[in-house]
C-alpha positions in Angstrom: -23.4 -7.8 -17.9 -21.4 -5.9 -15.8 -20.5 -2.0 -16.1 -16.9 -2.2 -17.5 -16.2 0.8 -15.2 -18.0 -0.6 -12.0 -15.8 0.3 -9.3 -15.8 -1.2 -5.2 -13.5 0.4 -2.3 -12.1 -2.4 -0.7 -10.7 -2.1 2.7 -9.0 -5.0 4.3 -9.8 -4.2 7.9 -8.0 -5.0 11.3 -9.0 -2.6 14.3 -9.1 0.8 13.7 -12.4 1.4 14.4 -12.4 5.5 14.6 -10.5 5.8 11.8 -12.8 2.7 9.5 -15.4 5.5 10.5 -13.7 8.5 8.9 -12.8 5.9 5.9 -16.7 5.7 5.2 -17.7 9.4 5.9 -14.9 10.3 2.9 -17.1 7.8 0.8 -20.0 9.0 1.4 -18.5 12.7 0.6 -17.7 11.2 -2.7 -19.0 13.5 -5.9 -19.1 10.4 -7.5 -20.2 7.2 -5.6 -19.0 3.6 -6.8 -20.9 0.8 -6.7 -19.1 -1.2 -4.0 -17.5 -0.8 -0.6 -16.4 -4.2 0.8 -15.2 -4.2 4.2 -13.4 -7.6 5.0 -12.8 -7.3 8.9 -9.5 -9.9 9.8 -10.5 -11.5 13.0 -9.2 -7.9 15.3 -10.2 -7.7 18.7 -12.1 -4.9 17.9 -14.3 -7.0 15.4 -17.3 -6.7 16.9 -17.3 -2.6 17.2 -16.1 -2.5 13.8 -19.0 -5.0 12.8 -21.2 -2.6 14.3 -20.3 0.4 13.0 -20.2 -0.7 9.5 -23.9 -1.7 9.9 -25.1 1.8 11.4 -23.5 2.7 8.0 -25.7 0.7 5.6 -28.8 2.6 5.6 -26.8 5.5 4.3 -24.9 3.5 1.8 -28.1 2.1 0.5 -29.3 6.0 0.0 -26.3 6.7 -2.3 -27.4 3.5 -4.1 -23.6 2.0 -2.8 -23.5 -2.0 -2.3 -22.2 -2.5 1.2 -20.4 -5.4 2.1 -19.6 -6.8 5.4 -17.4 -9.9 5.6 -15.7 -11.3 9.2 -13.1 -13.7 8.7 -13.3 -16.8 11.2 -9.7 -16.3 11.8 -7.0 -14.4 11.2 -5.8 -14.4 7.8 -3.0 -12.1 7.6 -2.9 -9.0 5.3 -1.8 -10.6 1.9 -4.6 -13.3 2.3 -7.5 -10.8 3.5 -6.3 -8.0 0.6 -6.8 -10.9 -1.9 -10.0 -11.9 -0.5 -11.1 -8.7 -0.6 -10.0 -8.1 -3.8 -12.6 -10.9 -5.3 -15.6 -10.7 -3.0 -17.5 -8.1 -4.8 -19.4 -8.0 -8.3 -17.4 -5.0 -9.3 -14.5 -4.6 -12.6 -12.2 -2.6 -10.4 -11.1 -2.4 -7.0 -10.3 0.4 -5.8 -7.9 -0.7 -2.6 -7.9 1.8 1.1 -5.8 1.2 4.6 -8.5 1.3 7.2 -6.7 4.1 8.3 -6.7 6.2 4.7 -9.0 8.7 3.6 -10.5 9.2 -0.1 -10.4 13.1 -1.3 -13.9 14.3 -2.7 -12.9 13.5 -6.0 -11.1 10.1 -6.4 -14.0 8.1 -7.9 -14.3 10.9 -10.3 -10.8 11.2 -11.4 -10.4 6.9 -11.4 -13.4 7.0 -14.1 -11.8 9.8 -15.9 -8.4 7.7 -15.9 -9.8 4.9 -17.0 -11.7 6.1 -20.4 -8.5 7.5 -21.3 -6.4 4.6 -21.0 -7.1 0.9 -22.4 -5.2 -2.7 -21.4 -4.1 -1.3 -17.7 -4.9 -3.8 -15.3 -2.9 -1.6 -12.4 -3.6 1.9 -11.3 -1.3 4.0 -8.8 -1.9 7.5 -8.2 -0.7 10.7 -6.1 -1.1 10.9 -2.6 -1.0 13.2 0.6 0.3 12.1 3.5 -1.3 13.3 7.1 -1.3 13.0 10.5 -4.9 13.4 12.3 -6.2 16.3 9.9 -6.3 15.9 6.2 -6.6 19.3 5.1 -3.3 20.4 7.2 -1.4 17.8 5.1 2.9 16.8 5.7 3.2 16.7 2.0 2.4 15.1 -1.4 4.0 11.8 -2.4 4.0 12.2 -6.5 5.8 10.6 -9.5 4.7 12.3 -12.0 3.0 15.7 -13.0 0.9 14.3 -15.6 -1.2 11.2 -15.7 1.2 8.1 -16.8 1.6 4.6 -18.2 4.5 2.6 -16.6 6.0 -0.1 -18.5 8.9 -2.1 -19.9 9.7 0.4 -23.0 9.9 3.7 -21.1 10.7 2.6 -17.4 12.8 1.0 -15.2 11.1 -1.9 -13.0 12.1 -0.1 -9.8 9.0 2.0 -11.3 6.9 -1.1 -9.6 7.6 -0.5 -5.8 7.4 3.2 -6.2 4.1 3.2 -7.9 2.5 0.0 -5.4 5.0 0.5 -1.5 1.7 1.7 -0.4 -1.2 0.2 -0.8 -4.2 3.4 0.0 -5.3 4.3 -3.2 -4.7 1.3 -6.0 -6.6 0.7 -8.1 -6.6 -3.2 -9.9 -8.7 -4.8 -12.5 -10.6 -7.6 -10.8 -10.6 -10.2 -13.5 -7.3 -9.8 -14.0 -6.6 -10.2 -10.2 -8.5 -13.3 -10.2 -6.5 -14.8 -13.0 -3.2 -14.0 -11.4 -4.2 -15.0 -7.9 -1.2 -16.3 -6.2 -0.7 -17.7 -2.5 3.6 -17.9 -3.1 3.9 -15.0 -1.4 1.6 -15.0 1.9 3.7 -13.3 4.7 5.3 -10.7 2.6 2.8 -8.2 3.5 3.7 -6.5 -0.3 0.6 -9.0 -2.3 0.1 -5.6 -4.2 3.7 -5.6 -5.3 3.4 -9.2 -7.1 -0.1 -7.7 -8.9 1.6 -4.4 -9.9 4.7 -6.3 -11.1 2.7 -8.5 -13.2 1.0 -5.7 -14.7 4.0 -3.7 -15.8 5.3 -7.0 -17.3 2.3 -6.7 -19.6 0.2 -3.5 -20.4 2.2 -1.5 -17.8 1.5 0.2 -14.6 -1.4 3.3 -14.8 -0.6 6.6 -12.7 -3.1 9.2 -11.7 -1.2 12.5 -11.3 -4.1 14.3 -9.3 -4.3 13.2 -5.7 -6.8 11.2 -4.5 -6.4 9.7 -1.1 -4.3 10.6 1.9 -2.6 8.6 3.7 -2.6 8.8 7.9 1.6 8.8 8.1 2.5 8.0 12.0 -0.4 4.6 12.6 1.6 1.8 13.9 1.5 -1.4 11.7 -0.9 -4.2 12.7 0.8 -7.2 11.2 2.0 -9.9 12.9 -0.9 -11.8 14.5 -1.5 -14.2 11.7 0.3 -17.5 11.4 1.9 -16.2 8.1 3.7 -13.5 9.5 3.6 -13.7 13.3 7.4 -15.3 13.1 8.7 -12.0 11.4 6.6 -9.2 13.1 5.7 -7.9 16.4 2.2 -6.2 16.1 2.9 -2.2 16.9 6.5 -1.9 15.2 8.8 -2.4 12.3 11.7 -4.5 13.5 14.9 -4.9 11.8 13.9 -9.0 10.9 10.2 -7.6 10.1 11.6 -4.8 7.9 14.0 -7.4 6.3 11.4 -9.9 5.6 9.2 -7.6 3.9 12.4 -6.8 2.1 13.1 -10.4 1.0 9.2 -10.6 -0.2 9.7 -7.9 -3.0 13.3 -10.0 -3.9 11.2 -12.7 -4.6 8.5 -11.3 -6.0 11.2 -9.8 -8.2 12.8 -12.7 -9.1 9.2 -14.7 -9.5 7.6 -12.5 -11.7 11.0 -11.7 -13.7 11.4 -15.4 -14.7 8.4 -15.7 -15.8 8.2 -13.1 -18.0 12.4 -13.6 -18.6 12.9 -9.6 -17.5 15.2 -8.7 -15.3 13.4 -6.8 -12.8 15.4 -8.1 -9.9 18.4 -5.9 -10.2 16.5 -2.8 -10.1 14.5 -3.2 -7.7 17.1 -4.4 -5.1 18.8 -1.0 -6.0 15.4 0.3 -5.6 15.7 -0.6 -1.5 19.2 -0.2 -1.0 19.5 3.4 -2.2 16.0 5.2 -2.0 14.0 3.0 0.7 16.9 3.2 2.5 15.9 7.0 3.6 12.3 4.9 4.8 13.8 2.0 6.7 16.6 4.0 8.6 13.9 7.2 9.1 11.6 5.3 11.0 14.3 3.6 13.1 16.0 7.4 14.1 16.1 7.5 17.8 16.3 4.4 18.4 19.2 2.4 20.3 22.9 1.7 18.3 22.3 -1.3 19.2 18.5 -1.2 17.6 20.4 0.2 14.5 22.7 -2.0 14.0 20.6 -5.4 13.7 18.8 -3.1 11.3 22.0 -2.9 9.3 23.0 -6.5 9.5 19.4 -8.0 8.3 19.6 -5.4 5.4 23.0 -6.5 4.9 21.8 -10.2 4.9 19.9 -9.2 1.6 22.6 -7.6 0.0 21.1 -3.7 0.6 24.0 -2.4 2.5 26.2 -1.8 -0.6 25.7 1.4 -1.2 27.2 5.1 0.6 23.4 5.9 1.0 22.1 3.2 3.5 25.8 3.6 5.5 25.0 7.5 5.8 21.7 7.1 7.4 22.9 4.7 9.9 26.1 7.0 10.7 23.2 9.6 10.9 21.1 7.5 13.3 23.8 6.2 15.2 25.4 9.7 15.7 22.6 12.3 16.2 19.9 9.7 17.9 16.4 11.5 18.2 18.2 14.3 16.8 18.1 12.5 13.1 14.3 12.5 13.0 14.9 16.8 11.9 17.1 16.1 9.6 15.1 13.3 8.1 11.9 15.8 7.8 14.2 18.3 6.0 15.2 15.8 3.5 11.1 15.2 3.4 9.9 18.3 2.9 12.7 18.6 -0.3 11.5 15.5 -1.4 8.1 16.1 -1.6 8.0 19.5 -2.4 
């Protein structure tokens, strides 16, 4: 019988060798170990340093009586695909999902466990988070909802609750089973597979939220998607383009409308507010200094979707369009306030 609070880090990986390294020395810094760390490598060119490198790892794994898992996909399956795979290769109840390029604080096993006897029928865990550049302990800021532990759902919540809790992915933590039984290919491509399990977990026993942070996340990596056949049409490996940003975009839409249907709740309405007012400060913050022109297709893509009907997306563009690499100051002001 398995151990109803068995837990595996899973880390869909996809180059990143140095920083997969510093990903396994935070587990191994762990006060409390889990059982599981499954490492499901996407077909990278760096495949075969990563390979190695998680095997000069075992022996210590092993020591701190950790499972470790090694899994190298034939080809390249794209990051909704791998994150699901990974999600149901181990033996473990909960899966406890990391970036290749996030760290775990010493803690977050710990405070997961200590979540999780206090709270029965959640199938979705998000959780505070710091956000870093190359030195954890000098952190940018903390990304936090709420200053006590939470659950999300339809009664005392709004359903843009569901990208705010589950935009990014270091740190989740899902109920296996339950992932299994809601495993769904619709939305391959999207690169937001975590948004369609967190929305289907709010729809029933609501969204969990650790208030104690308990990973960091590395702020300035350049994305990696765009190399499988799902999403190679949408994204140029390196960047966020306007059509990428906009396709990821569309995803949550139909993820929105998807889920909604199913469980006839409107979720669709909120979350599009959701991106055209708040994510707005994301999208147009990682696009300051670049072109007008650059700018602009970012506008008419979001536009496409119906997220340019707001005051809030039109002043960040006037802002990026007027004050070029100028905006990226004012956008870490509006940060620092934000996260303070």
């Amino acid at each position: 019988m398995k151990n109803s609070c068995s837990i595996a880090i899973v880390i869909p990986s996809y180059n990143r060798t140095n920083e997969l390294s510093e990903l396994l020395d935070s587990v191994l810094n762990q006060e409390t170990f889990p059982d599981e760390v499954i490492v499901c490598e996407d077909h990278s060119p760096e495949r075969l340093s990563i390979e190695k490198l998680v095997s000069s790892y075992r022996n210590r794994m092993n020591e701190k009586g950790i499972n470790l898992i090694y899994e190298d996909n034939e080809l390249n399956l794209g990051y909704d695909k791998n994150l699901r795979k990974s999600i149901e290769l181990g033996k473990s109840t909960w899966a406890l999902i990391m970036g290749n390029d996030d760290l775990l604080l010493p803690d977050a096993i710990s405070e997961i466990k200590k979540f999780l006897a206090q709270h029965n029928g959640v199938n979705f865990i998000s959780r505070t988070f710091l956000r870093f550049n190359n030195d954890i302990n000098s952190p940018l800021g903390v990304s936090r909802l709420s200053e006590r532990d939470e659950v999300y759902n339809i009664s005392n919540s709004q359903p843009n609750i569901i990208f705010r809790t589950a935009g990014f992915v270091g740190g989740l933590v899902v109920n296996v089973p339950f992932a299994k039984e809601k495993s769904s290919d619709i939305f391959d491509g999207s690169l937001y597979y975590q948004i369609y399990l967190a929305a289907v977990a709010y729809c029933e026993g609501g969204i969990g939220y650790i208030s104690t942070p308990i990973v960091g996340g590395r702020a300035d990596n350049p994305p990696m998607f765009g190399n499988s056949s799902d999403d190679k049409e949408s994204h140029i490996p390196g960047s966020y383009t306007a059509k990428g940003r906009a396709a990821m975009w569309r995803g949550v839409l139909s993820i929105a409308e998807h889920v909604g249907k199913k469980y006839d709740i409107d979720l669709s309405h909120s979350l599009q507010r959701e991106l055209m007012i708040r994510q707005s400060f994301h999208v147009f913050e990682m696009n300051a200094g670049q072109s007008v022109k650059t700018n602009l297709e970012l506008r008419k893509e979001l536009g496409k979707l119906g997220l340019m009907q707001h005051y809030v997306p039109w002043s960040f563009l006037l802002l990026n369009c007027l004050l070029h690499k100028q905006a990226r100051n004012v956008y870490k002001i509006i940060r620092k306030f934000m996260q303070r």
